[in-house]
BAROPA-594346 format. One line per 5 residues: number of its first residue (from 1); their letters; for each residue x, y, z of N, C-alpha, C, O. Coordinates in nm, 2 decimals. Atoms other than C-alpha are relative to their C-alpha. Last residue first. Layout:
BEGIN
NUM	a	X,Y,Z,X,Y,Z,X,Y,Z,X,Y,Z; ... $
//
This chain:
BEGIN
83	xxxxx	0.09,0.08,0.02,1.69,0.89,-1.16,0.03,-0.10,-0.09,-0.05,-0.19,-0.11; 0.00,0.02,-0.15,1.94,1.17,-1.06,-0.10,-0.13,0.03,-0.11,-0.17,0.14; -0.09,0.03,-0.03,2.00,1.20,-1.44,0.05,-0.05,0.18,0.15,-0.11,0.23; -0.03,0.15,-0.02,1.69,1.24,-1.56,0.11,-0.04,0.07,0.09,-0.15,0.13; 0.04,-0.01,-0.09,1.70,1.63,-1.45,-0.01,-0.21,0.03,0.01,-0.28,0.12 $
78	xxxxx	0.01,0.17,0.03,1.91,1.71,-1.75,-0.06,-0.07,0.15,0.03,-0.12,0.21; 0.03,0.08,0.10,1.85,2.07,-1.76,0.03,-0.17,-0.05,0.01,-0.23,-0.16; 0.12,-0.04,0.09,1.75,2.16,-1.48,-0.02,-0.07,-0.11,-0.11,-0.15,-0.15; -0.05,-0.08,0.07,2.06,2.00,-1.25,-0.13,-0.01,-0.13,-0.15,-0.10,-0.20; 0.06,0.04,0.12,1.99,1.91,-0.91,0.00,0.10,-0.17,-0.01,0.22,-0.18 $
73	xxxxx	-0.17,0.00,0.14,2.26,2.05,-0.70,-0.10,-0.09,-0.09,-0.04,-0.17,-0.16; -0.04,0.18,-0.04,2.05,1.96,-0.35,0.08,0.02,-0.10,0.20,-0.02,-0.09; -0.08,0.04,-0.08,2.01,2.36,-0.34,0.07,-0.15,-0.01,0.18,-0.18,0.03; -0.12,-0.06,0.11,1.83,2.37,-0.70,0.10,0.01,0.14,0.22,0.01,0.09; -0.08,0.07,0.05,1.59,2.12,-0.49,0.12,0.05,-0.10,0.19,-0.03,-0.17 $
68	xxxxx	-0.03,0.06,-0.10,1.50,2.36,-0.22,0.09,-0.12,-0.10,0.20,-0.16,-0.07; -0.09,-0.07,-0.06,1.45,2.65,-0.47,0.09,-0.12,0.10,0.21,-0.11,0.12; -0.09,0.02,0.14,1.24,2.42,-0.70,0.11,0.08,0.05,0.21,0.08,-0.02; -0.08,0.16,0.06,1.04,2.31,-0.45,0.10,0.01,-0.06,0.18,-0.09,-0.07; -0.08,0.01,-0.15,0.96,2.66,-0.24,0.11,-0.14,-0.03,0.22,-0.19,0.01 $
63	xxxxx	-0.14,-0.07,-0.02,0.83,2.74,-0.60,0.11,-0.02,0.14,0.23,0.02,0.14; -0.08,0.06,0.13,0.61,2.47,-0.61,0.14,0.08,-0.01,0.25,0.05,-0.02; 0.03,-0.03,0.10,0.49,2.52,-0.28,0.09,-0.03,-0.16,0.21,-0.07,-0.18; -0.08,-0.05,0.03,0.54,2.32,0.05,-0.03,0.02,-0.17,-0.06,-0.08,-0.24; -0.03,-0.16,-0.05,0.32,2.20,0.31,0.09,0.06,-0.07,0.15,0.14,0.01 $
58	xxxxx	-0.07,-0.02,-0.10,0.41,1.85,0.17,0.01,0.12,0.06,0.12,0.16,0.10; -0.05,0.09,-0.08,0.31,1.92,-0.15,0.04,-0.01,0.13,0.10,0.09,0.17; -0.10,0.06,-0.09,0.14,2.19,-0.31,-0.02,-0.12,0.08,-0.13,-0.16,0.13; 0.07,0.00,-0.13,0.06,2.27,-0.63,0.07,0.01,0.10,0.19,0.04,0.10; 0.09,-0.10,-0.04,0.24,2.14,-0.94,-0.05,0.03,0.11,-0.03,-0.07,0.19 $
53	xxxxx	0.09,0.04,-0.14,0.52,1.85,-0.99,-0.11,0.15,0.00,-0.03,0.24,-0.02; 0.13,0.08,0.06,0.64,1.71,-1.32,-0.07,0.04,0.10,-0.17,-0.02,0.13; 0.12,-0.15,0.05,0.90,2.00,-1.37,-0.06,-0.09,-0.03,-0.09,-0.10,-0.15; 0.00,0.01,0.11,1.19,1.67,-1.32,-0.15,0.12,-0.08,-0.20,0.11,-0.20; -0.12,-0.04,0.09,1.35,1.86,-1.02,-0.02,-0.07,-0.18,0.05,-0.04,-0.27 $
48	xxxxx	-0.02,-0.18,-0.01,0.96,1.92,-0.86,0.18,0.00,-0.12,0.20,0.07,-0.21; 0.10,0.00,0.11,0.89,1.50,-0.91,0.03,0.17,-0.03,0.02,0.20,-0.15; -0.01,0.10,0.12,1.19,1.43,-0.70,-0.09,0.06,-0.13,-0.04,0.08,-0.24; -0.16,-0.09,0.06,1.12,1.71,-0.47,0.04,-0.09,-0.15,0.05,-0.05,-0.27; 0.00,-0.09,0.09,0.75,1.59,-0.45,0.15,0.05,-0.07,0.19,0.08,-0.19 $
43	xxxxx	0.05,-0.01,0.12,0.83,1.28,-0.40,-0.02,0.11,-0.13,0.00,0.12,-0.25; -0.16,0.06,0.05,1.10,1.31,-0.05,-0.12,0.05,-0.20,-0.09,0.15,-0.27; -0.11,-0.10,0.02,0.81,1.56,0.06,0.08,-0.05,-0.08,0.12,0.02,-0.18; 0.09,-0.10,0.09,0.50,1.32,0.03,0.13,0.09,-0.10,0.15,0.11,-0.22; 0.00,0.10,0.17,0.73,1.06,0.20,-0.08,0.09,-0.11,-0.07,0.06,-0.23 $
38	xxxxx	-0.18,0.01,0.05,0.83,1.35,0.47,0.00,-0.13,-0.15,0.07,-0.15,-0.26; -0.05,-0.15,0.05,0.44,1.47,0.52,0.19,-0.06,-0.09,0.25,-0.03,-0.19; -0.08,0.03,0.16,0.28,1.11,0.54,0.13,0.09,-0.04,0.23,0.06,-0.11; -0.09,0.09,0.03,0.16,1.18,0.89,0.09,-0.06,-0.10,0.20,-0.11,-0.08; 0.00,0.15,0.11,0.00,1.45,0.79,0.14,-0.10,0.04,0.26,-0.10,0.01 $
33	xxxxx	0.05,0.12,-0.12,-0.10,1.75,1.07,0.08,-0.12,-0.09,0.14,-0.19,-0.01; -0.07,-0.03,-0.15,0.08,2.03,0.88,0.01,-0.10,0.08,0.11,-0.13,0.15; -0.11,0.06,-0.02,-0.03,1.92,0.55,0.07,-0.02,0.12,0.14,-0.12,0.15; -0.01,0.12,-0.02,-0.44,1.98,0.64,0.18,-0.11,0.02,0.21,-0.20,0.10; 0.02,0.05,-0.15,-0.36,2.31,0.72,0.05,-0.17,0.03,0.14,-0.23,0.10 $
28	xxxxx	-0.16,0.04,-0.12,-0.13,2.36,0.39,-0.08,-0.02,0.14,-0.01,-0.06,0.23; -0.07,0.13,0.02,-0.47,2.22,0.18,0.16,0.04,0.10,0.22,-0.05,0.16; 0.07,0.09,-0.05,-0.72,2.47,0.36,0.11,-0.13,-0.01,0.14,-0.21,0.08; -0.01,0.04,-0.14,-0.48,2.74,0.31,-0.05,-0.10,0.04,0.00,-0.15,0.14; -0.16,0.05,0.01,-0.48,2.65,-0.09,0.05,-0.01,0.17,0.12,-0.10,0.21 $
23	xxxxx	-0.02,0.14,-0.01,-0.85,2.66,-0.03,0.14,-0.07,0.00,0.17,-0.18,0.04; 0.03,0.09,-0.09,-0.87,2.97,0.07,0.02,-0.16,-0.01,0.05,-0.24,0.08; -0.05,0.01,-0.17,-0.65,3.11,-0.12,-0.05,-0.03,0.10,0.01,-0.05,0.21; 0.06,-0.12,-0.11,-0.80,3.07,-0.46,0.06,-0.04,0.14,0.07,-0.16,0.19; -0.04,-0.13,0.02,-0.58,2.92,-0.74,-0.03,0.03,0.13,0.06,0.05,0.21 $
18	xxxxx	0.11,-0.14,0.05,-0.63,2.58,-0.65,0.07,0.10,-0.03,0.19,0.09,-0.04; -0.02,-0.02,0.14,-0.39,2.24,-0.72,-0.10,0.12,0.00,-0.16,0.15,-0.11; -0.12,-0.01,0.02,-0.37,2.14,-0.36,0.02,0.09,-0.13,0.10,0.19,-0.12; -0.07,-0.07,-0.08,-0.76,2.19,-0.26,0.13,0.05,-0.07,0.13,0.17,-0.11; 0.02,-0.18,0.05,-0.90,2.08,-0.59,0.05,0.05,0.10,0.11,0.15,0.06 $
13	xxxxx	-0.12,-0.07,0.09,-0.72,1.73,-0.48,0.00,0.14,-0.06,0.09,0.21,-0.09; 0.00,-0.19,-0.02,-0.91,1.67,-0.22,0.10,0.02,-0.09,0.21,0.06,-0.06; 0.09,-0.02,0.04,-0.98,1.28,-0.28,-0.03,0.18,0.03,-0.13,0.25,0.03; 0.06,0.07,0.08,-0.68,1.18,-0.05,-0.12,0.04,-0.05,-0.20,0.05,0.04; 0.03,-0.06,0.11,-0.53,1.46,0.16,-0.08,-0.06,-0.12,-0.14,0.02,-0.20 $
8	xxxxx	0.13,-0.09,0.04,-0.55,1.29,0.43,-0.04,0.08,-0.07,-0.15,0.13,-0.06; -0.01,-0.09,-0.07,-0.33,1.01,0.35,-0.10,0.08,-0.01,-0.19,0.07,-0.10; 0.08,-0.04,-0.11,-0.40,0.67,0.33,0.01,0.12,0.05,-0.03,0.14,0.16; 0.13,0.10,-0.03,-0.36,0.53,-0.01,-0.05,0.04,0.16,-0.17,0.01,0.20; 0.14,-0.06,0.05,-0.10,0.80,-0.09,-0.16,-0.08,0.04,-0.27,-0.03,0.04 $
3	xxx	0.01,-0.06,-0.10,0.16,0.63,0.13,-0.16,0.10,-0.01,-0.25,0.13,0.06; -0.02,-0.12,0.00,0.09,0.33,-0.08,-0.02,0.11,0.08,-0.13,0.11,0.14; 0.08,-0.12,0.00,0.00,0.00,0.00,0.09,0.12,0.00,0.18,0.13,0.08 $
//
C-alpha cells in the first residue's frame, strides 16, 4: 500500500492544485498534521527537479520546490539524471 492510499489529503485534490486562497490554506492546514508529510516531501522534490510536480506538497509550494531542490545540485536541464 501506498503512502497516498492513506493520506489525508486523498480525494481533495482541488484543494492542492487551487488558485484561490482559501483553499490553498485549507490544503497547507491539512499538510501540517500529515503523517505522510516527509514521503509526500522526499516525492514531491523528485517530481519538482523533473518539472512534473504542481501545487502543493508537503506543506510546501512549487516554488519553495524548485529552490529547495536547486540547493540539492539538481541539474534543470538534464533532470533524468538523478533517476
Amino acid at each position: 500500500m501506498a503512502w497516498q492510499d492513506n493520506a489525508p489529503c486523498k480525494g481533495l485534490t482541488h484543494l492542492y492544485f487551487s488558485k484561490r486562497p482559501s483553499e490553498r490554506a485549507q490544503a497547507h492546514a491539512i499538510c501540517k498534521t500529515c503523517e505522510h508529510k516527509a514521503d509526500c516531501y522526499d516525492e514531491a522534490i523528485g517530481l519538482t527537479a523533473k518539472h512534473q510536480v504542481f501545487g502543493i506538497w508537503a506543506d510546501t509550494t512549487q516554488q519553495q520546490r524548485e529552490r529547495i531542490a536547486g540547493r540539492k545540485g539538481f541539474n534543470w536541464y538534464n533532470a533524468e539524471q538523478w533517476w
